[in-house]
C-alpha positions as CSV (number, residue, x, y, z in Angstrom):
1,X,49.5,33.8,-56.8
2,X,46.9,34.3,-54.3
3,X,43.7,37.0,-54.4
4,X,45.8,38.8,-52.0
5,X,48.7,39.3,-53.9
6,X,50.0,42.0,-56.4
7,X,48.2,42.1,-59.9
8,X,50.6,39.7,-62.1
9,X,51.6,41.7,-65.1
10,X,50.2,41.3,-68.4
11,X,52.7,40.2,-71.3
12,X,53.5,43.2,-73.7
13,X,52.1,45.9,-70.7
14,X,54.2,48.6,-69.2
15,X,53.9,46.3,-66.1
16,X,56.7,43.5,-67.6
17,X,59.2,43.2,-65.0
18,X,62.1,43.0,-67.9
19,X,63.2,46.1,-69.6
20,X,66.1,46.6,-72.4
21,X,69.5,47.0,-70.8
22,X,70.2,50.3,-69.2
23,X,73.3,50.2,-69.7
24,X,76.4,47.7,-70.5
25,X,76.3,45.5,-67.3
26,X,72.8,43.9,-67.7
27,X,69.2,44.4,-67.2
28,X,66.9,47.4,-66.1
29,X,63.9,45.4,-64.1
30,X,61.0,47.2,-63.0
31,X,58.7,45.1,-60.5
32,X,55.1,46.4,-60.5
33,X,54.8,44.3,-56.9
34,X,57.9,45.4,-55.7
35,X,56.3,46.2,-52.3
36,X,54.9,43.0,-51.8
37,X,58.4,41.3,-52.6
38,X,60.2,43.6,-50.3
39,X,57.8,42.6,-47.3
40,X,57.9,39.0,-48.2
41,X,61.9,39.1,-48.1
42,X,61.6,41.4,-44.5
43,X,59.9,38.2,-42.9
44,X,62.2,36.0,-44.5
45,X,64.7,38.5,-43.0
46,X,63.2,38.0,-39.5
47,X,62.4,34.0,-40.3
48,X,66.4,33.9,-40.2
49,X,66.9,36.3,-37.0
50,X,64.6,34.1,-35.2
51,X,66.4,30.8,-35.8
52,X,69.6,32.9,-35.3
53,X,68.1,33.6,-31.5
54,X,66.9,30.3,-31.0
55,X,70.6,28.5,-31.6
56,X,71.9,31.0,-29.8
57,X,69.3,30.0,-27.0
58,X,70.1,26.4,-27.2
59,X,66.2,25.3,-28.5
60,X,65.7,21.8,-29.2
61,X,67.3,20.7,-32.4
62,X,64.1,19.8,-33.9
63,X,62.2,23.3,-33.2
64,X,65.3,24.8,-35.0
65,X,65.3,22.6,-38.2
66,X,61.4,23.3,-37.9
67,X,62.0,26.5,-38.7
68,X,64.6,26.3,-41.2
69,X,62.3,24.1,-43.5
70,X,59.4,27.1,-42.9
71,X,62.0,29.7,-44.4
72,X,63.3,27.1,-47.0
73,X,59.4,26.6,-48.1
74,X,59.1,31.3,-47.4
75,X,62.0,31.3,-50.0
76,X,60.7,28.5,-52.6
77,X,57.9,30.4,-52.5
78,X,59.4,33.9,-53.2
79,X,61.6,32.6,-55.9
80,X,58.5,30.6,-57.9
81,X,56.8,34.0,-57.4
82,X,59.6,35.1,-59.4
83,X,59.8,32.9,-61.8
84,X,56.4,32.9,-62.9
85,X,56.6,37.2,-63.3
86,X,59.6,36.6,-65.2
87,X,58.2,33.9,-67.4
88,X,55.2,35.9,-68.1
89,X,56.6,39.4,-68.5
90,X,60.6,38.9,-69.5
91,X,60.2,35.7,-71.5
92,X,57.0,36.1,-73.3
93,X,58.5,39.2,-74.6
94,X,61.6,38.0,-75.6
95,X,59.4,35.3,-77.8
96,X,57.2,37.9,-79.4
97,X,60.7,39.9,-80.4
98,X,61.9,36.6,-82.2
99,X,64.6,36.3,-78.9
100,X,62.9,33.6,-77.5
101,X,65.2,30.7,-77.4
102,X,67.8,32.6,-75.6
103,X,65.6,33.5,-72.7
104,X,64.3,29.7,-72.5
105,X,67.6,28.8,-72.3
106,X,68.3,31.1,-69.5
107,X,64.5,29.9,-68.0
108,X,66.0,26.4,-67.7
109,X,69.2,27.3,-66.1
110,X,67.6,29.0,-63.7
111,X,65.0,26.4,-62.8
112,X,67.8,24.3,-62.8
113,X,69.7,26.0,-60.3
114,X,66.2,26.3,-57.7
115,X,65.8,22.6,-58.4
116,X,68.9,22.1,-56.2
């Protein structure tokens, strides 16, 4: 995270992004940079309208997969974001309430799957 971006919340704070279940189908999540997430995602958005227009412009194949890598490296960066909130709120909770290897387990899958 840069100087720029949203505090990064403190483990066992009112700030963790993980919350208990609010109700049967899975998690209650409340992102104290929510904003900043939003906005990131909104130029992602527009990233993806922009290549859109420039294949339906007929732009030089190499301008085009310029831009796809940008968003690819816009969306790697959003999701470590993630990770690193999660890893610091969700699973260092989870450890401190003795449910820690379940929510490593579900860590690695989910490095796993950005790997990819």
């Amino acid at each position: 995270m840069t100087s720029s971006d949203a505090t990064q919340p403190t483990a066992g704070t009112d700030d963790d992004c993980c919350a208990p279940p609010a109700d049967a189908s899975g998690h209650h999540v409340t992102r104290p940079d929510k904003k900043a997430l939003v906005s990131r995602l909104n130029r992602i958005g527009g990233q993806i309208r922009g290549i859109t227009q420039m294949v339906e412009d007929d732009r030089y194949c190499v301008d085009v997969l310029t831009q796809i890598a940008a968003t690819r490296a816009a969306l790697d960066s959003l999701a470590m974001r993630l990770l690193e909130t999660h890893a610091h709120g969700c699973v260092s909770k989870a450890i401190r309430d003795g449910d820690g290897s379940v929510a490593i387990d579900e860590l690695m899958t989910v490095v796993a799957k950005l790997r990819t």
